[in-house]
Jmol script that loads the backbone (N, CA, C; Angstrom):
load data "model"
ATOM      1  N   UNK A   1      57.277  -7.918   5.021  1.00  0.00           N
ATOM      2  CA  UNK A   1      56.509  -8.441   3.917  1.00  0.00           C
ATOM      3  C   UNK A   1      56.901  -9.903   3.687  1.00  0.00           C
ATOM      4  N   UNK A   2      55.837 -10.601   3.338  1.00  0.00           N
ATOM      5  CA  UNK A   2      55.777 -12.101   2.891  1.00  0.00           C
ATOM      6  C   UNK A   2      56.307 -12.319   1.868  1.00  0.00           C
ATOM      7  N   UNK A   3      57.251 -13.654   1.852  1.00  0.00           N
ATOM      8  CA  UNK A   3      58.294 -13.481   0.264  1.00  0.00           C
ATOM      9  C   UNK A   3      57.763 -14.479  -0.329  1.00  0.00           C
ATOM     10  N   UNK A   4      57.122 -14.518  -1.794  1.00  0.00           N
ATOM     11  CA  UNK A   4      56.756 -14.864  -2.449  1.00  0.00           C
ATOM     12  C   UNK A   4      57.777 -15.991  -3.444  1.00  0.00           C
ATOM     13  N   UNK A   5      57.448 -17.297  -3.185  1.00  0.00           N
ATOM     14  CA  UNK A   5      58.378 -18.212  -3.975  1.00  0.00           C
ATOM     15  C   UNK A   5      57.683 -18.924  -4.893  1.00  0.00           C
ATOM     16  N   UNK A   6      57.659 -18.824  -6.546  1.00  0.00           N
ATOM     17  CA  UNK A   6      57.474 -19.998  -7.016  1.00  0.00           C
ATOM     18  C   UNK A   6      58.185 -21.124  -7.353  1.00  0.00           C
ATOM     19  N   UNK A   7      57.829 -21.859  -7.133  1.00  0.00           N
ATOM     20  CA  UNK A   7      58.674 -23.352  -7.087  1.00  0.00           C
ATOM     21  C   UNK A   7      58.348 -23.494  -8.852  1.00  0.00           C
ATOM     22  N   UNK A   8      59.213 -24.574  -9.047  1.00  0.00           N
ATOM     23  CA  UNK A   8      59.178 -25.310 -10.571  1.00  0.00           C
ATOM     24  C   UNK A   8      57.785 -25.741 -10.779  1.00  0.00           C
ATOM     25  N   UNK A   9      57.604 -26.294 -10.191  1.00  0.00           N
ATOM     26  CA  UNK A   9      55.943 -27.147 -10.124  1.00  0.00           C
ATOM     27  C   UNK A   9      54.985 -25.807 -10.617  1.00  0.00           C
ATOM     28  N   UNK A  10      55.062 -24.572  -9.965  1.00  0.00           N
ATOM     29  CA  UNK A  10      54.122 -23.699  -9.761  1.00  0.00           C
ATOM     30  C   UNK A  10      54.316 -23.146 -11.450  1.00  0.00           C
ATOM     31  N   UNK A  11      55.918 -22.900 -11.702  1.00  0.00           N
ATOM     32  CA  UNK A  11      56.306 -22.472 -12.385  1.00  0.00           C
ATOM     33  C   UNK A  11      55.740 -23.165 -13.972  1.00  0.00           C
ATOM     34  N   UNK A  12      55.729 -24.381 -14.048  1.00  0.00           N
ATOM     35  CA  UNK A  12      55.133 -25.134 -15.233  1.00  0.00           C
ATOM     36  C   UNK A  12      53.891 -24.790 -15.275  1.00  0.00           C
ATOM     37  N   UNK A  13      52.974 -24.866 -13.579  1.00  0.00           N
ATOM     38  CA  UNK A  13      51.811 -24.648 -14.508  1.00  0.00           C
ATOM     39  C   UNK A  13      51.179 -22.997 -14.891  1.00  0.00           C
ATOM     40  N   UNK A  14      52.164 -21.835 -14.344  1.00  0.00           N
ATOM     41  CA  UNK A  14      51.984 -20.805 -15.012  1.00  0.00           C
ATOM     42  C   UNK A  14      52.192 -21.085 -16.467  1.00  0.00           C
ATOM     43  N   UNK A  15      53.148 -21.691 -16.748  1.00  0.00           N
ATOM     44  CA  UNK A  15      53.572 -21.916 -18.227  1.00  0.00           C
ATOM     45  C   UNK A  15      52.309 -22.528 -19.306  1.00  0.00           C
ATOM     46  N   UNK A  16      51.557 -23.560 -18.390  1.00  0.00           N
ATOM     47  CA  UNK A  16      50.555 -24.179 -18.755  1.00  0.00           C
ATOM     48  C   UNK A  16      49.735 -23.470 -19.257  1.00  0.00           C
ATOM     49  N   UNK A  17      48.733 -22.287 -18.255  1.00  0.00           N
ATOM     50  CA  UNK A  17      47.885 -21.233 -18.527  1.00  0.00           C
ATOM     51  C   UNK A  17      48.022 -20.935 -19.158  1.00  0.00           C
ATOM     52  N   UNK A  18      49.469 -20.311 -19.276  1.00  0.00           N
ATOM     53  CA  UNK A  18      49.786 -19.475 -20.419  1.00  0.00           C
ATOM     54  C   UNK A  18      49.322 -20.502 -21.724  1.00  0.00           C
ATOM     55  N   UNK A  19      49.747 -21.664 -22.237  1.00  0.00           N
ATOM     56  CA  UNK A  19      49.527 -21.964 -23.066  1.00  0.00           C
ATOM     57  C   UNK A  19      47.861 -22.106 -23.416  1.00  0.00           C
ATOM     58  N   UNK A  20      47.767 -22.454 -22.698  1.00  0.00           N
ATOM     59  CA  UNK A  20      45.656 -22.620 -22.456  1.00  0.00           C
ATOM     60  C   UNK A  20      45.403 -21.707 -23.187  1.00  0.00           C
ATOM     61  N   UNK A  21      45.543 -20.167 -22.329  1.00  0.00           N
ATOM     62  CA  UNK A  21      45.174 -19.234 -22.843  1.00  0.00           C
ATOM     63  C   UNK A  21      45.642 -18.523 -24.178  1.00  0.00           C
ATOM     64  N   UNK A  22      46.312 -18.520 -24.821  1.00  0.00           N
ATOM     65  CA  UNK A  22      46.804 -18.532 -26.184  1.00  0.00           C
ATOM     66  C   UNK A  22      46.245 -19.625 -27.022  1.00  0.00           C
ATOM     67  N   UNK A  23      46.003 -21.105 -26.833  1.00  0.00           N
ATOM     68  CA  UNK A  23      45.190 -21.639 -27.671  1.00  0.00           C
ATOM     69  C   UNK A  23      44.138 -21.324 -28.134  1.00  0.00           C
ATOM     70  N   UNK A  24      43.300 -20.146 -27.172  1.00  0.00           N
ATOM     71  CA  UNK A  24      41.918 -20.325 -27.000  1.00  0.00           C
ATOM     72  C   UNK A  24      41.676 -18.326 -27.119  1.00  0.00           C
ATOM     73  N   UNK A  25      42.608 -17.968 -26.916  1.00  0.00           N
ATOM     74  CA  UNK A  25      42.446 -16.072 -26.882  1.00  0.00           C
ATOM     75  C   UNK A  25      43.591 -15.844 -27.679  1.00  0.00           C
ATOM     76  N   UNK A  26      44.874 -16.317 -28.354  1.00  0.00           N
ATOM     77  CA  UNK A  26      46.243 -15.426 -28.413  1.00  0.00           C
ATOM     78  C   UNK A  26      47.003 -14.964 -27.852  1.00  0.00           C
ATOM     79  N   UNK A  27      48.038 -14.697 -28.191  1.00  0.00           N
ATOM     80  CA  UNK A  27      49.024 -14.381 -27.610  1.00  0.00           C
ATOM     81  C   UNK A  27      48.949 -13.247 -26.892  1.00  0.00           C
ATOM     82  N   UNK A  28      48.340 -12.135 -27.466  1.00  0.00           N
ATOM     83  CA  UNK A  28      48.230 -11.024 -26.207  1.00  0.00           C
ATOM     84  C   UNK A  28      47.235 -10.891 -25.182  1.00  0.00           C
ATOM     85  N   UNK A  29      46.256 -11.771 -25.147  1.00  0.00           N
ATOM     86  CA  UNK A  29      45.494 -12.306 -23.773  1.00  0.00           C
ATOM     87  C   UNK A  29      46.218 -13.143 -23.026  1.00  0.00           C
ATOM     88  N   UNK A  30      46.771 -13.955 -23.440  1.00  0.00           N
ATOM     89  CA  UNK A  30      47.761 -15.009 -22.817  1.00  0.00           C
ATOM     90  C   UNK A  30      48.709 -14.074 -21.921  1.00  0.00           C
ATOM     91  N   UNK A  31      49.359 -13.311 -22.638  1.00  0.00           N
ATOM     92  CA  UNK A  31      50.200 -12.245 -21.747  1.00  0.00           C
ATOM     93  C   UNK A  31      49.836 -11.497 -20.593  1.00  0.00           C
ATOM     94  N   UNK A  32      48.588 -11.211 -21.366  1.00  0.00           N
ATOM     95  CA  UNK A  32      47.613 -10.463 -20.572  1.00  0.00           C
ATOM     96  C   UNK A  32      47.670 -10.618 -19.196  1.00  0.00           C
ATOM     97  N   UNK A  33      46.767 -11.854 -19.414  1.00  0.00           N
ATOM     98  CA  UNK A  33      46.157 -12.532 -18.266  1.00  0.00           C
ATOM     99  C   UNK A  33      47.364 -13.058 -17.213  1.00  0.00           C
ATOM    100  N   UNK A  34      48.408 -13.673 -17.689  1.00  0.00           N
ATOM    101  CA  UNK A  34      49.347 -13.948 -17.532  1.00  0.00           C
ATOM    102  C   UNK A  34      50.541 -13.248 -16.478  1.00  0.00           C
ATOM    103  N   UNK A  35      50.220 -12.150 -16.832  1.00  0.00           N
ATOM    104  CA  UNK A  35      50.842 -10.946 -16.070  1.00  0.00           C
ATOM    105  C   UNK A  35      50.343 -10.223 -15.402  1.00  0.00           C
ATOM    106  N   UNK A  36      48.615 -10.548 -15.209  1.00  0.00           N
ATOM    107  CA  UNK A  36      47.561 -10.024 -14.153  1.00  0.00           C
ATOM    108  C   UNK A  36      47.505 -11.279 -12.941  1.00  0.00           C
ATOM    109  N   UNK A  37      47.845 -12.075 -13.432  1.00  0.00           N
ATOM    110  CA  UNK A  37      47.650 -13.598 -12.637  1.00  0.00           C
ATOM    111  C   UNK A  37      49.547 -13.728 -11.519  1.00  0.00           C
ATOM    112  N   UNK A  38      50.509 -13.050 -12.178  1.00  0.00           N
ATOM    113  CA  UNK A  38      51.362 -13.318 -11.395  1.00  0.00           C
ATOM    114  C   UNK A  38      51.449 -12.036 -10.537  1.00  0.00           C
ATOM    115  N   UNK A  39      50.956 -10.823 -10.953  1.00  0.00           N
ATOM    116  CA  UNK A  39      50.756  -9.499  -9.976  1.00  0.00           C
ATOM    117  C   UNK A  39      49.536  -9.798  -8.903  1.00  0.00           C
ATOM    118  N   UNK A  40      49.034 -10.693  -9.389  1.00  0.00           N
ATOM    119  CA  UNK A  40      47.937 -11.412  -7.888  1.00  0.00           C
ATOM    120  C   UNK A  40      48.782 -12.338  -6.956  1.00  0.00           C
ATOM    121  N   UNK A  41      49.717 -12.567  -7.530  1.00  0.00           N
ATOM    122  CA  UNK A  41      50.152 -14.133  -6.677  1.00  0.00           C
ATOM    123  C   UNK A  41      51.423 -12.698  -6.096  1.00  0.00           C
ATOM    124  N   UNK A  42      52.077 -12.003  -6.374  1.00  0.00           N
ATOM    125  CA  UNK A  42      52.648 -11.241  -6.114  1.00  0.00           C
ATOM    126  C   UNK A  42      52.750 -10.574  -4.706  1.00  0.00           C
ATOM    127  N   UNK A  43      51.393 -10.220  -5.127  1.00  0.00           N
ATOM    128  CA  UNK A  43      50.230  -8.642  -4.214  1.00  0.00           C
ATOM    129  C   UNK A  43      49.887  -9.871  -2.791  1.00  0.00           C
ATOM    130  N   UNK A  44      50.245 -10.977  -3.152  1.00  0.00           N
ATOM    131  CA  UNK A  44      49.641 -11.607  -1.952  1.00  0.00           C
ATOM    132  C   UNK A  44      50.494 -11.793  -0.331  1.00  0.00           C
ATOM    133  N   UNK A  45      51.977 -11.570  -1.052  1.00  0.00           N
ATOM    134  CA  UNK A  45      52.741 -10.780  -0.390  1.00  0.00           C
ATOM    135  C   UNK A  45      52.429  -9.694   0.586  1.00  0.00           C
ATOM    136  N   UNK A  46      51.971  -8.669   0.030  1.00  0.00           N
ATOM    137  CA  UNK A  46      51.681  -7.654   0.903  1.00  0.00           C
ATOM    138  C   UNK A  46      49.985  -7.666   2.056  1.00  0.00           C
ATOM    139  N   UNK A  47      49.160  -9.004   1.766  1.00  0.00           N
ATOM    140  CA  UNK A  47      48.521  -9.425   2.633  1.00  0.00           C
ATOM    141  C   UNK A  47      48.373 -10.980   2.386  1.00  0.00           C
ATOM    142  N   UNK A  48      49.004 -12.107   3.172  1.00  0.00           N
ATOM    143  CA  UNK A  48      49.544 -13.300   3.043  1.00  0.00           C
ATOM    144  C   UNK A  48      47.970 -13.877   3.646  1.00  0.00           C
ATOM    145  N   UNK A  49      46.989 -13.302   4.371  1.00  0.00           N
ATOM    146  CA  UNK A  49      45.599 -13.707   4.738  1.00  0.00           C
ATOM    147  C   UNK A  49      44.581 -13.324   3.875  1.00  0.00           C
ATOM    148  N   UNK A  50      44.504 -13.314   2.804  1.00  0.00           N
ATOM    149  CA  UNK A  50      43.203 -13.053   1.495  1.00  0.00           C
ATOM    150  C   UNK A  50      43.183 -14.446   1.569  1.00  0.00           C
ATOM    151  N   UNK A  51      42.021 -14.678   0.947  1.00  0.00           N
ATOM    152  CA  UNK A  51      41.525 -15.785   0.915  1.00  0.00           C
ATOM    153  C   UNK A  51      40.843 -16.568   1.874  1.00  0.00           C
ATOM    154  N   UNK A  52      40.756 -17.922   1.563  1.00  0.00           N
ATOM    155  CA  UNK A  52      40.360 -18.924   3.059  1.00  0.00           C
ATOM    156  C   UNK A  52      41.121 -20.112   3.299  1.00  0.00           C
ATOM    157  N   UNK A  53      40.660 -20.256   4.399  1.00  0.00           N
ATOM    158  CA  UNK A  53      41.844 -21.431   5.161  1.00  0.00           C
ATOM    159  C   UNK A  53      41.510 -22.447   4.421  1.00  0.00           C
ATOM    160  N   UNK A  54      42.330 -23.487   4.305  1.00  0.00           N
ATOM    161  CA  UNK A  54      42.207 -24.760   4.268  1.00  0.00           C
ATOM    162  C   UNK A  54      43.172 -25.624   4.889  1.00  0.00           C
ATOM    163  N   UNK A  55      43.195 -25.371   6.322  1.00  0.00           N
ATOM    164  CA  UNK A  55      44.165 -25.932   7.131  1.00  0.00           C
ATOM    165  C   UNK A  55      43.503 -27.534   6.981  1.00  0.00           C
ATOM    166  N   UNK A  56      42.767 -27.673   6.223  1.00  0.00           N
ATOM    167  CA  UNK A  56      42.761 -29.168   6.455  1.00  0.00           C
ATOM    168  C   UNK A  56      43.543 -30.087   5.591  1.00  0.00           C
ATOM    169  N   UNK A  57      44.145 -29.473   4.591  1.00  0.00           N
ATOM    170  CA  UNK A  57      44.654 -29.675   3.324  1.00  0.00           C
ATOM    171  C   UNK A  57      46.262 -29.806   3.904  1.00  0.00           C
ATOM    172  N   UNK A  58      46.421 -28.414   4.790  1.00  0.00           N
ATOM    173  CA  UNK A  58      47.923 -28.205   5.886  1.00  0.00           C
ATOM    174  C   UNK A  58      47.644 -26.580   5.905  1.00  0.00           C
ATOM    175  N   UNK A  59      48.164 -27.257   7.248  1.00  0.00           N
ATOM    176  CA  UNK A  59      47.879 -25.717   8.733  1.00  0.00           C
ATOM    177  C   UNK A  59      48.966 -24.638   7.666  1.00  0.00           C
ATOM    178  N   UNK A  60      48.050 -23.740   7.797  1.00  0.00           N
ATOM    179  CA  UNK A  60      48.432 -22.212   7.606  1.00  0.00           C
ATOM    180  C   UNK A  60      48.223 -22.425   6.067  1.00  0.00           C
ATOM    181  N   UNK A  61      47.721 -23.006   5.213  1.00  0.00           N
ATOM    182  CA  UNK A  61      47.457 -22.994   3.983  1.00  0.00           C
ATOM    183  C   UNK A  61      46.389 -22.142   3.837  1.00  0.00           C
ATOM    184  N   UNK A  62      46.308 -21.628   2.555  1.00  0.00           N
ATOM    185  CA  UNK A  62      45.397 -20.378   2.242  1.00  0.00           C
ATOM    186  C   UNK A  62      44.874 -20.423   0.519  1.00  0.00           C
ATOM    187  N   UNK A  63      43.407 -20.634   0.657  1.00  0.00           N
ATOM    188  CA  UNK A  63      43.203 -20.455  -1.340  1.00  0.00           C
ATOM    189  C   UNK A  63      42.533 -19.163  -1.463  1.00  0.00           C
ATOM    190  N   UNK A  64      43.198 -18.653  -2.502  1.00  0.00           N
ATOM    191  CA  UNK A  64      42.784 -17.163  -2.900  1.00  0.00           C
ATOM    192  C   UNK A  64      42.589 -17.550  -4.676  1.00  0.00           C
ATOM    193  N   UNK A  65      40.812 -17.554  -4.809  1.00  0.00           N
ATOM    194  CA  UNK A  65      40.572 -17.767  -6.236  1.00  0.00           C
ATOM    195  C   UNK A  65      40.982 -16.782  -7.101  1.00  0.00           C
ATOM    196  N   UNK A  66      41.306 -16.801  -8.140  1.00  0.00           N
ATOM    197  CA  UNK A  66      41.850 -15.935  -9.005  1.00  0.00           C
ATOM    198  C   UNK A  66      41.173 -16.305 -10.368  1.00  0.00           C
ATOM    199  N   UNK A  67      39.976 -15.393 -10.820  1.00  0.00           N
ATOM    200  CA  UNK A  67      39.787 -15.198 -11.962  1.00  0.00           C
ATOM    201  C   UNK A  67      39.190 -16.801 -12.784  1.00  0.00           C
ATOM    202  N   UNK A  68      38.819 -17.726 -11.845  1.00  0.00           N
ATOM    203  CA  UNK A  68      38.555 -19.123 -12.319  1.00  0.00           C
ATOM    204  C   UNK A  68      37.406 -19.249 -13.378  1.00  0.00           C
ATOM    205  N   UNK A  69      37.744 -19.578 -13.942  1.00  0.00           N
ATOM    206  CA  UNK A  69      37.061 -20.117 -15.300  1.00  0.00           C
ATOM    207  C   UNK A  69      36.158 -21.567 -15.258  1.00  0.00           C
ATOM    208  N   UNK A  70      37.301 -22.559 -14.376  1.00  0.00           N
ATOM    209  CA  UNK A  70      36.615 -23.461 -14.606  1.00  0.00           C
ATOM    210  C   UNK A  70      37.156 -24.896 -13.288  1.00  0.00           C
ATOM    211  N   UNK A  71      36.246 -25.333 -12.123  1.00  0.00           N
ATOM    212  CA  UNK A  71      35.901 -25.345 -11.273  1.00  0.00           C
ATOM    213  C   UNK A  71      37.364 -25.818 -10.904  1.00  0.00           C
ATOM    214  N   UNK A  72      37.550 -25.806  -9.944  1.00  0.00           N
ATOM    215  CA  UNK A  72      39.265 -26.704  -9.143  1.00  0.00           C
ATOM    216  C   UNK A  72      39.282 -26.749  -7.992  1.00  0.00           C
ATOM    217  N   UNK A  73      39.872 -28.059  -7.172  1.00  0.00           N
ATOM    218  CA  UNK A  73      40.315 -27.728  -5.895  1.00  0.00           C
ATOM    219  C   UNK A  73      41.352 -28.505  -5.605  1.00  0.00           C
ATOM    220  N   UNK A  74      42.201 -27.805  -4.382  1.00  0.00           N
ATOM    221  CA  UNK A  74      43.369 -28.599  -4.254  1.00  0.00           C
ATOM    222  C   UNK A  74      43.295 -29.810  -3.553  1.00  0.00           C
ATOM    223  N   UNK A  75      44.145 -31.271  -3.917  1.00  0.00           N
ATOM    224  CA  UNK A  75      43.883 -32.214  -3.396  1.00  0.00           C
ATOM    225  C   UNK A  75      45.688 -32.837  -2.806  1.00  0.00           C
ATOM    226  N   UNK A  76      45.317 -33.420  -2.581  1.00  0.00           N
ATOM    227  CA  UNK A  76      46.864 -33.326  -1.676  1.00  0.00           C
ATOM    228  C   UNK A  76      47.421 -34.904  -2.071  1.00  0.00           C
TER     229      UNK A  76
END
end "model"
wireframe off; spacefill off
backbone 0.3
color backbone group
């Protein structure tokens, strides 16, 4: 199985969401969501190919949308 690391970076902006989502739903959506959003990043572990490539971004990179609200993409 694929080991799942969040870095600090990743780590703030879970923190971020979280806050988003409590401004705008409360605290127990915030949790909610919060704890459905890191059991996805989790679960991705046990298949590290969901999603789609974006080896153009860097080889073996992979985006798996999760629940997006509101449009994003990664820029390097």
């Amino acid at each position: 199985m694929t080991e799942v690391v969040i870095t600090p970076l990743a780590e703030a902006d879970l923190l971020g969401i979280w806050h988003y989502s409590f401004s705008n739903w409360g605290d127990r959506q915030a949790d909610k969501y919060l704890f459905a959003l890191e059991t996805a990043i989790h679960g991705l572990a046990d298949n590290p190919r969901l999603g789609r490539s974006i080896d153009h971004i860097r080889d073996g990179c992979r985006q798996f949308d999760y629940k997006m609200r509101i449009p994003a993409k990664a820029t390097t």
